[in-house]
C-alpha positions in Angstrom: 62.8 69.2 113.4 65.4 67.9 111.0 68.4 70.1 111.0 71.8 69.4 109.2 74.3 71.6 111.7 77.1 70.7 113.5 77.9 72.5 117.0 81.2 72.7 117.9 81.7 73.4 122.0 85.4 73.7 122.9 86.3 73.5 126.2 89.4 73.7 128.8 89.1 73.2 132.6 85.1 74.2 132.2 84.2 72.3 134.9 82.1 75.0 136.7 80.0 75.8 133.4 80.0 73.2 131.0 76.5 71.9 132.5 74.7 74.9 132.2 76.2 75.1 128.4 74.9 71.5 127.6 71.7 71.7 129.6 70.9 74.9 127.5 71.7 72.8 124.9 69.7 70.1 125.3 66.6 72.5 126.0 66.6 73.6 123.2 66.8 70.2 121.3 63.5 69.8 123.2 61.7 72.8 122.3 62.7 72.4 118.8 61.5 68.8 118.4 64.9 67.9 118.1 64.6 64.6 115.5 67.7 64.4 113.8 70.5 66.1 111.8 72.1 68.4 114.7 75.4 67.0 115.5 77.3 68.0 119.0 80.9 68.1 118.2 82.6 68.7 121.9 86.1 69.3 121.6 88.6 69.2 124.9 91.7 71.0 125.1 93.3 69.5 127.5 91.7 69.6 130.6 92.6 68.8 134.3 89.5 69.7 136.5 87.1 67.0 135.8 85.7 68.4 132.7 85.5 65.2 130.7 83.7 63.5 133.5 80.7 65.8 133.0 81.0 65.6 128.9 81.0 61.6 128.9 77.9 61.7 131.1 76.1 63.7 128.4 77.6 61.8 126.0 76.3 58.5 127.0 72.7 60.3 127.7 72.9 61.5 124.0 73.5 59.8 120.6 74.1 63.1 119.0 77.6 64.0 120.4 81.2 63.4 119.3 83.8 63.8 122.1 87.6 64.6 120.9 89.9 64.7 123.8 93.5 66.1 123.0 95.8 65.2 125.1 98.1 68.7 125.4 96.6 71.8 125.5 97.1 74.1 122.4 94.6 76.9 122.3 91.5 77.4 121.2 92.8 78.0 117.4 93.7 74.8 117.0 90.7 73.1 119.2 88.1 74.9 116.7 90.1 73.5 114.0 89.8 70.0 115.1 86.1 70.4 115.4 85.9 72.1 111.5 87.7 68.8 110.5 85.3 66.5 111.8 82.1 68.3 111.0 79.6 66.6 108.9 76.8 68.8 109.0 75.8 71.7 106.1 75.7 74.1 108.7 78.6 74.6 111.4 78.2 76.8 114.3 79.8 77.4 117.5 79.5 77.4 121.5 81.8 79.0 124.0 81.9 76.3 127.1 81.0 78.7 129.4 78.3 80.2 128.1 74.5 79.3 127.0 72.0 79.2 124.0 68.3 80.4 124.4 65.3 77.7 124.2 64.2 78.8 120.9 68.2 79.0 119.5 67.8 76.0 117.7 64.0 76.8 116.3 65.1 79.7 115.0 68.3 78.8 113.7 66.2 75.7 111.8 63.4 78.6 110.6 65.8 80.9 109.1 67.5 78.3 107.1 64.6 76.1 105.9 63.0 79.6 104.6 66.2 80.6 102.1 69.4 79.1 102.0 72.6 81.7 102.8 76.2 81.2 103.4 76.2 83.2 107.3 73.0 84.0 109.4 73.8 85.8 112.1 71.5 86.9 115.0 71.8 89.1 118.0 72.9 88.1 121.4 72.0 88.8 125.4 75.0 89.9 127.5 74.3 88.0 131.1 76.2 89.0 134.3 77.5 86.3 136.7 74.1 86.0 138.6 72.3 85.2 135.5 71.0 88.5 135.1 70.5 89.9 131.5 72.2 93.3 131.3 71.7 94.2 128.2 70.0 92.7 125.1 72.6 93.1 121.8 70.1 92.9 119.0 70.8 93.8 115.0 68.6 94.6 112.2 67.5 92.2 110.0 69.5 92.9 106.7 70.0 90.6 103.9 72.3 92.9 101.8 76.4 91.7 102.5 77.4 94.8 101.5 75.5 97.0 104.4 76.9 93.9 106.7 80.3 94.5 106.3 79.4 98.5 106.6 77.3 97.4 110.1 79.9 95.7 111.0 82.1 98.4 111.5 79.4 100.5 113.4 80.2 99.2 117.1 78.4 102.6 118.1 75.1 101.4 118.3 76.0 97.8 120.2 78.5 95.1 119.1 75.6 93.3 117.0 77.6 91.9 114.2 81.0 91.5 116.1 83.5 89.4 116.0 82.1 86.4 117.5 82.1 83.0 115.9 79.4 82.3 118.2 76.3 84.4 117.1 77.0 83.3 113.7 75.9 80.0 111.6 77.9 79.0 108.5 78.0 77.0 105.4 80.5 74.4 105.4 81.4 74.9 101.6 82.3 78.6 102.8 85.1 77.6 105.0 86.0 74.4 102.6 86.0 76.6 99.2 87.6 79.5 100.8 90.2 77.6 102.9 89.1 79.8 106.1 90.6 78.2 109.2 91.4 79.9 112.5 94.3 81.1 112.8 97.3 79.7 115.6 98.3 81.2 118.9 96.2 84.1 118.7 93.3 85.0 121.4 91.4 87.0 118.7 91.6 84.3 116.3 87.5 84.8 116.0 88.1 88.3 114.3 89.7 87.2 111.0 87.9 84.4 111.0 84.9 86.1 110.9 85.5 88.8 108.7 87.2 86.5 106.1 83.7 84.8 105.9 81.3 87.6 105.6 83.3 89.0 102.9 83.7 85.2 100.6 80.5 84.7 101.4 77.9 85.1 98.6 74.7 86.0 100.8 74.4 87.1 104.8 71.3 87.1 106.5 71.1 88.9 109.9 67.8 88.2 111.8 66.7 90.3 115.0 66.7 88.1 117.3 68.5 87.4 120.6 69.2 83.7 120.6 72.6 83.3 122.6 73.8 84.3 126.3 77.4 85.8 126.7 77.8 85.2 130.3 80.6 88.4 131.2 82.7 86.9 133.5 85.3 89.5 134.7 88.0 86.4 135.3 88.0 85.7 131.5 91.3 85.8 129.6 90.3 88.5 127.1 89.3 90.9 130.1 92.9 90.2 131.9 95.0 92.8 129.9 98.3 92.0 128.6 101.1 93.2 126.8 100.1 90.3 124.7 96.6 90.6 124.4 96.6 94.4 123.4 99.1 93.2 120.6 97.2 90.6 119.5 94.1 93.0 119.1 96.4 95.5 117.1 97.2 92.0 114.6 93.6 91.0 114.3 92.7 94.8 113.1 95.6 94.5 111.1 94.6 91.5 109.3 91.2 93.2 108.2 92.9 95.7 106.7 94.9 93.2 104.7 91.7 91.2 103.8 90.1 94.3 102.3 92.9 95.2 100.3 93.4 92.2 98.9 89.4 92.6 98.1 89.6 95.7 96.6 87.3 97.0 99.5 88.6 100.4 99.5 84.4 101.9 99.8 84.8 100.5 102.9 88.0 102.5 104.4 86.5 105.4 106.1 84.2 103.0 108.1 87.1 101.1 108.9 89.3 103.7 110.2 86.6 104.9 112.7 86.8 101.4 113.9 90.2 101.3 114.4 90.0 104.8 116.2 87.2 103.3 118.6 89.6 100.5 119.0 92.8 102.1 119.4 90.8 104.7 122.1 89.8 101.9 123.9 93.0 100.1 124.2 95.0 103.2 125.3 92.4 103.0 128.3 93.3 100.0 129.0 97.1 100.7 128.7 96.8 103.5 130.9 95.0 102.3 133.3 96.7 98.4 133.5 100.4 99.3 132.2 101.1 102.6 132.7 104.6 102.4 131.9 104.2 100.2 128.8 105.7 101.7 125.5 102.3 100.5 124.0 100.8 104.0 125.0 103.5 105.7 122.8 102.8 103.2 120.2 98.8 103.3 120.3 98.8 107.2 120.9 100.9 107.3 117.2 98.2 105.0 115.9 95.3 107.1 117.3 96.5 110.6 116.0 98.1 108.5 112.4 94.3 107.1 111.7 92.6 110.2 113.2 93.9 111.8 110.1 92.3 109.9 107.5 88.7 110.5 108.4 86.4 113.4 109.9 86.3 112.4 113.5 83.0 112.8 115.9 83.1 116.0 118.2 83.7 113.0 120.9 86.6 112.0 119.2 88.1 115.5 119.0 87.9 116.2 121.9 89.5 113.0 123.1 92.0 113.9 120.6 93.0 117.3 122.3 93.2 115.8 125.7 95.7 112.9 124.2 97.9 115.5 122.7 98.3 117.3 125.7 98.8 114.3 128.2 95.5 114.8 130.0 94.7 111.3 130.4 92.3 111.6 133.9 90.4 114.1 131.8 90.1 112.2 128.8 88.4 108.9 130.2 85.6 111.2 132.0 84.2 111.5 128.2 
């Protein structure tokens, strides 16, 4: 196999994962035939547990890999961005540390882009619990039409196929080059404007139905730890799709938008509620909920859910 991608694995105190991430890894460099043109970008935030010790065993095992060790911790922004500025390959794709690609992940990956060059591919995705067992198999329609991306993208109803995830994605280096798209700074959901910023520059998408990466749902994980923080960061990153559209002239795409945001905004009251009761976020995201409610034709679901918010009922309205 001759493949011209760079992976880029950041990690920070993954001492407990990082070898089932590279181990997947490396399986899959076998299955494939691995010969040359993948490049293994592994990019360390920081870290005090020993991680490093693990990543310069692999590194001396394969001549593949580039290690970057930064010396203060910044975020995972900023470590992504040190990995886009040392990529050489065509191709640029990413792994979370604590998670693992399936055997054929690099096979297909190679298949899909040796058939027809695109700027994104993006394939589905299996949700693993902590013991390794797969819950729930994400998959998505094959579709080669941008335009019904962006529109799927939106449609979190029937699974989180497209999402937001930089990691279920592939992409063409002269995208984020030509386009200037970097992640953005201090944010936790850096991977949502990111991502959306590149499926709309992009001038082709290909989605392929195939399940080639393992979230492992780990309940300790930062984004599942709610915060006053992290629910405003989520309100930002919605925020900053809005503002992509508009300054794309995507207005076709509103509607679908705003039932997004209303599945959002439902789900983050939930949260609120149930994590920070007396946070003046549940003022704030019950204005939010009732202000975009207003601009589309809400499921019966959604009414419903609707009536119960008005009236305070909150026991009642997370029983839906």
């Amino acid at each position: 196999m001759k493949l011209n991608l760079s992976v880029i694995i950041t990690t920070f105190n993954s001492k407990k994962t990082i070898v089932n991430c590279l181990n997947s890894l490396a399986a899959s460099c076998a299955h494939a035939g691995y010969d040359s043109g993948l490049e293994v970008i592994i990019v360390d935030d920081g870290s005090t547990d020993g991680s490093m010790e693990i990543i310069r065993y692999f590194n001396s095992i394969f001549a593949n890999y580039k290690i970057i060790e930064k010396k203060k911790n910044t975020g995972n922004a900023d470590t992504r961005n040190v990995g886009l500025d040392v990529a050489s390959g065509e191709y640029i794709t990413f792994i979370d540390s604590d998670d693992e690609v399936t055997v054929d992940y690099l096979t297909e990956i190679n298949k899909n882009l040796s058939e027809k060059k695109t700027d994104m591919l993006i394939f589905g995705y299996n949700q693993v619990e902590d013991e390794n067992i797969v819950q729930e198999k994400i998959k998505i329609e094959e579709i080669h039409d941008k335009n019904l991306v962006l529109k799927k993208y939106f449609h979190i109803e029937d699974g989180d196929a497209i999402g937001s995830y930089t990691w279920n994605k592939v992409f063409k280096k002269s995208l984020l080059s030509k386009n200037k798209i970097r992640f953005l700074s201090g944010k936790k959901f850096e991977d949502v404007p990111f991502c959306f910023n590149c499926i709309l520059c992009a001038s082709s998408v290909k989605c392929i139905n195939k399940c080639l990466y393992n979230y492992i749902y780990r309940s300790d994980s930062t984004v599942h730890n709610v915060t006053e923080e992290l629910i405003l960061d989520r309100l930002w990153s919605l925020k900053e799709i809005k503002n992509m559209m508009i300054r794309s002239h995507m207005e076709e795409l509103y509607p679908d938008y705003y039932q997004y945001c209303l599945s959002a905004y439902f789900y983050l009251y939930k949260q609120v509620n149930q994590e920070m009761p007396r946070s003046s976020l549940k003022g704030d995201l019950k204005y939010k909920i009732i202000q975009v409610a207003s601009k589309i034709k809400p499921t019966t679901k959604d009414k419903v859910k609707l009536v119960l918010l008005r009236m305070n009922v909150l026991s009642l309205l997370y029983l839906i």
